[in-house]
C-alpha positions, 0 to 999 in steps of 0.5 A: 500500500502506498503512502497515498493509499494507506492515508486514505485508509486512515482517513475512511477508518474513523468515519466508519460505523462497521467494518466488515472483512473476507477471510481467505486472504484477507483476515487469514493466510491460507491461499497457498494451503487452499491451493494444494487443496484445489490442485489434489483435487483437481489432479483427481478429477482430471481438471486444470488448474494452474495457480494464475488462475486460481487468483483469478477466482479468488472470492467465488464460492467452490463450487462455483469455480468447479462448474466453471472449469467443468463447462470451460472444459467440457468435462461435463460428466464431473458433478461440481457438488460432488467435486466440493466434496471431494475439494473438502476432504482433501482440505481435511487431509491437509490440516491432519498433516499439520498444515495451518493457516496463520493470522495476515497481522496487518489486517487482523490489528485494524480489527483489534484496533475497531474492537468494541468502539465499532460492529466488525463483521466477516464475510466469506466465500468459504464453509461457515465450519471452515471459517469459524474453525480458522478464526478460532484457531488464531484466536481471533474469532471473539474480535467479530460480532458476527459471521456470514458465509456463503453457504448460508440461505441468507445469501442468495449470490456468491462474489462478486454479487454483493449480497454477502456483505449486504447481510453482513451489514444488515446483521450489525444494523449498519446502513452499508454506505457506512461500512468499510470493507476489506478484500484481498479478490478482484471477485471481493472487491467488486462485491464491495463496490456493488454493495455500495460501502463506503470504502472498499480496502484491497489488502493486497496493496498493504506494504506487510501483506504476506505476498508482498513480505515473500516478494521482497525477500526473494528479490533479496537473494 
């Protein structure tokens, strides 16, 4: 993030009666663990998907992106909700081998910075298990008043349709043209825009964001 972007940040961040944050990639590190998740995956189902292009969908729901691939690749006898299945067991196998996603700290301390002065809120593309067991396991899940998730009936669009963070925000009583959202997907960002928030904070441009901090140490060797 530059200078200039961090200092309108600052200047949205007091004027704000809500914040509301994505999880994978935004309050939480676990892209590179939801990779290895998807490429099992689709290496078992027969589907390509190269790491670029998994960035790419960043922010939609799973199956979603499995419907996607299917027609893109015509590989029509796949079932998408059964390729989730399949996407959630592996993710599973990952964690039982001691594969975890850490905290992204620049994001979590603004929402410990907001804690008990504003309602924060997460919104999700992932399974609600998922989420609630990530945040508890960093210990942050106390920071958030509440949690929607895409697989919840409540939300009838997944990113970038805005209505996750449409009832994130009518959860926490706040109009959304007060809230500021915060994204780390081009998928996320444009659900924040359609929802009409009053700021829409792309995490990856922050200075400390994890890819930026691997970025910089590796044009160090």
């Amino acid at each position: 993030m530059t200078c200039k972007e961090f200092e309108i940040l600052e200047n949205y961040l007091p004027k704000a009666k809500a914040l509301i944050f994505d999880c994978d990639g935004t309050l939480l590190d676990t892209m590179p663990i939801y990779y290895e998740s998807w490429s099992r995956t689709c290496d078992e189902v027969g589907l390509h998907f190269p790491i670029d292009r998994f960035y790419d969908t960043a922010g939609m729901q799973v199956v979603d992106i499995f419907k996607l691939l299917i027609e893109e690749q015509q590989k029509h006898h796949l079932c998408p909700m059964e390729c989730e299945k399949k996407k959630k067991n592996h993710h599973a196998d990952i964690e039982k081998e001691g594969k975890r996603a850490g905290p992204v700290d620049v994001v979590v301390e603004i929402a410990k910075r907001y804690k008990g002065k504003i309602p924060l809120a997460v919104a999700s593309s992932g399974w609600r298990d998922h989420v609630i067991t990530g945040l508890e396991r960093v210990g942050i899940l106390s920071l958030f008043d509440t949690i929607v998730t895409a697989d919840e009936d409540e939300v009838a669009r997944g990113k970038p349709h805005p209505d996750i963070f449409l009832v994130a925000a009518k959860r926490l009583n706040v109009d959304p043209q007060h809230c500021v959202g915060f994204e780390d997907a081009d998928f996320g960002i444009q659900a924040l825009t359609s929802a009409k928030y009053l700021y829409s904070c792309d995490v990856r441009k922050m200075f400390n964001y994890p890819r930026n901090i691997e970025k910089r140490m590796a044009e160090k060797k």
